[in-house]
C-alpha positions, 0 to 999 in steps of 0.5 A, spaced: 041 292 564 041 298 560 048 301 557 046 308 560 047 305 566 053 301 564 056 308 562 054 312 568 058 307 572 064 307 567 064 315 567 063 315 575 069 310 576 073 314 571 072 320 574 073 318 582 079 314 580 083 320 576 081 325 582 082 320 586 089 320 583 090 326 582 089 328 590 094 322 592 100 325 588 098 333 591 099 329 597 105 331 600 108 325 602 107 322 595 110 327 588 110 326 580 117 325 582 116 318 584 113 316 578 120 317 575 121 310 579 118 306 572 122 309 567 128 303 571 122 298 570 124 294 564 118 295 558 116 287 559 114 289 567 111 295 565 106 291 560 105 286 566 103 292 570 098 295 566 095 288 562 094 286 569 091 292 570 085 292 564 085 284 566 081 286 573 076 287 570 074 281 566 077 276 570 072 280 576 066 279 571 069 271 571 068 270 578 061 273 579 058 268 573 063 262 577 059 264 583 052 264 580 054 257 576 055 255 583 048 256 586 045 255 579 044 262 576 046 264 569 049 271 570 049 275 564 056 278 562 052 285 562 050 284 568 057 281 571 059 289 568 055 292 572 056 288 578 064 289 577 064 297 577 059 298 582 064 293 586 070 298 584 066 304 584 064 303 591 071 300 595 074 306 591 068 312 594 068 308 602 073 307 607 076 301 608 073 299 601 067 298 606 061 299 600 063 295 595 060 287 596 054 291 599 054 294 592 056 288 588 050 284 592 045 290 592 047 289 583 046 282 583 040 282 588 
């Protein structure tokens, strides 16, 4: 796999995710206002929330090379990236998340 492609799929999830953001709080059910909810959190729930946040990602790619292992396959980590972002990629862009173990298996295939 191929670091441009790692980087595409990076960009293209960052760039869905933040429109996808940024249409939600447009939404008129859902304002910035809300937002001023976090600032009662306590600054260790917050660091919670956004560690477990960043952590997604690793322990997603932990789970494909698991897997592979169980079915005797060695999956490389760049691959388990890969397999990763087309995952969140597609279950962010579908409804219903419908896209993304199609996506995943389609990477890993």
């Amino acid at each position: 796999m191929s670091y441009l492609r790692i980087t595409l799929f990076s960009f293209l999830l960052i760039i869905f995710a933040t429109g996808g953001i940024y249409w939600t709080l447009n939404n008129e059910e859902i304002q910035f206002t809300h937002l001023s909810l976090f600032k009662d959190l306590s600054p260790l729930i917050i660091f919670g929330i956004l560690t477990s946040s960043l952590l997604i990602y690793p322990v997603d790619m932990l789970r494909y090379r698991i897997f592979g292992h169980a079915f005797g396959v060695t999956l490389k980590w760049s691959l388990c990236l890969e397999a990763t972002l087309a995952n969140f990629f597609f279950s962010w862009v579908s409804p219903a998340a419908v896209l993304g173990i199609p996506g995943t298996v389609f990477i890993l295939g």
